[in-house]
C-alpha positions as CSV (number, residue, x, y, z in Angstrom):
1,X,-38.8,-48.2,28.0
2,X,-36.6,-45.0,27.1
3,X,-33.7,-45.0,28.4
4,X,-33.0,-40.9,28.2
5,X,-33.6,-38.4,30.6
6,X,-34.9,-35.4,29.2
7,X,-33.3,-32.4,31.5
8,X,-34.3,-29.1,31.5
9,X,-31.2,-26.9,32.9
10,X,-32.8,-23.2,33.9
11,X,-30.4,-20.2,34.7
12,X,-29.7,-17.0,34.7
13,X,-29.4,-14.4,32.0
14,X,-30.5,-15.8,28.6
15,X,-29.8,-19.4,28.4
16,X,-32.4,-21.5,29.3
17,X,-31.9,-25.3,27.3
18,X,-33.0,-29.2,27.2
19,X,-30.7,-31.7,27.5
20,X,-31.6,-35.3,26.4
21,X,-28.9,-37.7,28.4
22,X,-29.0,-41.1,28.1
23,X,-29.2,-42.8,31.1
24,X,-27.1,-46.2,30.9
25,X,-23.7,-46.6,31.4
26,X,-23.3,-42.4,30.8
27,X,-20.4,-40.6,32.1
28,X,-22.1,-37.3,33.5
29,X,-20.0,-34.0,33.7
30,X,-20.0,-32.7,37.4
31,X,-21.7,-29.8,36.4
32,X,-24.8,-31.8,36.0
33,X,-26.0,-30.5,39.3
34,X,-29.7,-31.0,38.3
35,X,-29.7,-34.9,38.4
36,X,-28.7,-34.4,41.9
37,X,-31.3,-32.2,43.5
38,X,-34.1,-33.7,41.6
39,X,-32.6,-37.3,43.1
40,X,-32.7,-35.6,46.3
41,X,-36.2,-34.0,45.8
42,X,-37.5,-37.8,45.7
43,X,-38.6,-36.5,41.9
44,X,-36.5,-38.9,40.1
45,X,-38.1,-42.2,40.7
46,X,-35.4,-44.9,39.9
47,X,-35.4,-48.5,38.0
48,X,-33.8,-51.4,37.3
49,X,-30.6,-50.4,34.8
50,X,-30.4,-46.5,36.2
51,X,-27.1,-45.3,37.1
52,X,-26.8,-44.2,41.0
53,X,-23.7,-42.5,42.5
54,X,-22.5,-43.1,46.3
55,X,-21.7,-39.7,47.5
56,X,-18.6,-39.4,50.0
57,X,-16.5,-36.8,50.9
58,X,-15.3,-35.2,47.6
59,X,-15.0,-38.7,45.9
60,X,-17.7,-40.8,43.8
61,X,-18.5,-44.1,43.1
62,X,-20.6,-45.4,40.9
63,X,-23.4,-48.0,41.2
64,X,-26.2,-49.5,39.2
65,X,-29.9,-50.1,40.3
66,X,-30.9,-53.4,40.3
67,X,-34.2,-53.9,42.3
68,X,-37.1,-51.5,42.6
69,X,-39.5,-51.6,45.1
70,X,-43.6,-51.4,44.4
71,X,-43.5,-48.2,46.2
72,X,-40.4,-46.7,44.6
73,X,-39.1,-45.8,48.2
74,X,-36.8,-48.7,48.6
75,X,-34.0,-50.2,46.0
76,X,-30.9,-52.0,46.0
77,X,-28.2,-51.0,44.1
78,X,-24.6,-53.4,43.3
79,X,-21.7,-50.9,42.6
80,X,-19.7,-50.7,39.3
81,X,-16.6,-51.4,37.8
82,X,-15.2,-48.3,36.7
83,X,-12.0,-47.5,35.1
84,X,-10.0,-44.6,34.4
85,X,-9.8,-43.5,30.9
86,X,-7.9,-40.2,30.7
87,X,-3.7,-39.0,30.9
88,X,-4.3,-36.4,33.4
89,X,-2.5,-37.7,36.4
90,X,-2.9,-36.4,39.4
91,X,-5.9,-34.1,38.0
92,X,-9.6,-32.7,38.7
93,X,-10.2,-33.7,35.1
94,X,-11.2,-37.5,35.0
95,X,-13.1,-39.6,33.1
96,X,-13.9,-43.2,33.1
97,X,-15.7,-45.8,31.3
98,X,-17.9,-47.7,33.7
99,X,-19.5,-51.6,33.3
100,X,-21.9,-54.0,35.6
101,X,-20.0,-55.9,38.0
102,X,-21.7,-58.9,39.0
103,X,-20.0,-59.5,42.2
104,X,-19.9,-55.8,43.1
105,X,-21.2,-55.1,46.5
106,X,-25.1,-54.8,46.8
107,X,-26.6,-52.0,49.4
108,X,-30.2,-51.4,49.9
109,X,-31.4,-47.7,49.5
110,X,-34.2,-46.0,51.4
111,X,-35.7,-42.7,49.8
112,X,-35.6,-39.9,53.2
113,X,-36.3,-36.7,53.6
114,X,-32.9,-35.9,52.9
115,X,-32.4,-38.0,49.7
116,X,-31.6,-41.5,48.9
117,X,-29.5,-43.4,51.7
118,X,-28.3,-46.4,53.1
119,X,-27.4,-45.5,56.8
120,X,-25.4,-42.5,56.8
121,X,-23.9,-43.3,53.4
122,X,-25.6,-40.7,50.9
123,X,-26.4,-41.3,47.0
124,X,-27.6,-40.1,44.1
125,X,-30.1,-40.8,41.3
126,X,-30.0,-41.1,38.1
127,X,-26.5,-40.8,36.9
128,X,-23.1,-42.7,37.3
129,X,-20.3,-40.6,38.5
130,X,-17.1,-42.0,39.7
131,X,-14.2,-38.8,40.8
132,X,-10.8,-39.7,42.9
133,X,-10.0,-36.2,45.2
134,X,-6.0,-36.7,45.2
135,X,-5.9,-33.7,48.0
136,X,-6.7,-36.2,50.5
């Protein structure tokens, strides 16, 4: 199986490019908006390995599928152990390195008409993004 994801990132002006990102274990810029709506579309159909991100207020936390249904509609995902990596204090600039945790928490994910979710908790396909918002 191939583990990249082959992104095509369309805007305006004159740049128009393809992005091959690696799906396992990858630390994904925030500006990689594209993983998220096409999560959200249903497009992005996910399996066992593929990086997920739980979507709260302004923070992230990342999470790892683990179990796919036949349908595709249905998975659970355990979360990650992620660390921070970078100097920056009390910044907007993080990054992390993230592992598998085999004792992290597992929650089942239903595919909606509003994205993936697991009661009114909200995530997203596809990559692994983990973000602290020190304003709150």
């Amino acid at each position: 199986m191939d583990n990249n994801l082959n992104i095509v990132l369309l805007g305006g002006g004159n740049w128009n490019t393809t992005e091959v990102l690696p799906v396992s274990y990858l630390e994904v810029p925030a500006t990689v908006t594209v993983l998220h709506r096409l999560s959200a579309d249903g497009k992005l159909v996910p399996h066992k390995g593929m990086g997920c991100t739980e979507q709260l207020f302004t923070d992230r936390r990342a999470y790892t599928v683990v179990a796919v249904s036949a349908s595709g509609k249905t998975c659970k995902v355990q979360a990650d152990k992620f660390v921070r990596t970078d100097a920056n204090g009390m910044s907007e600039d993080q990054t992390y390195d993230y592992a598998p945790d085999p004792n992290g928490a597992v929650v089942t994910l239903r595919l909606t008409k509003k994205g993936w979710r697991s009661g009114g908790r909200r995530f997203g396909m596809g990559y692994r993004r983990a973000y602290h918002d020190f304003s709150f």
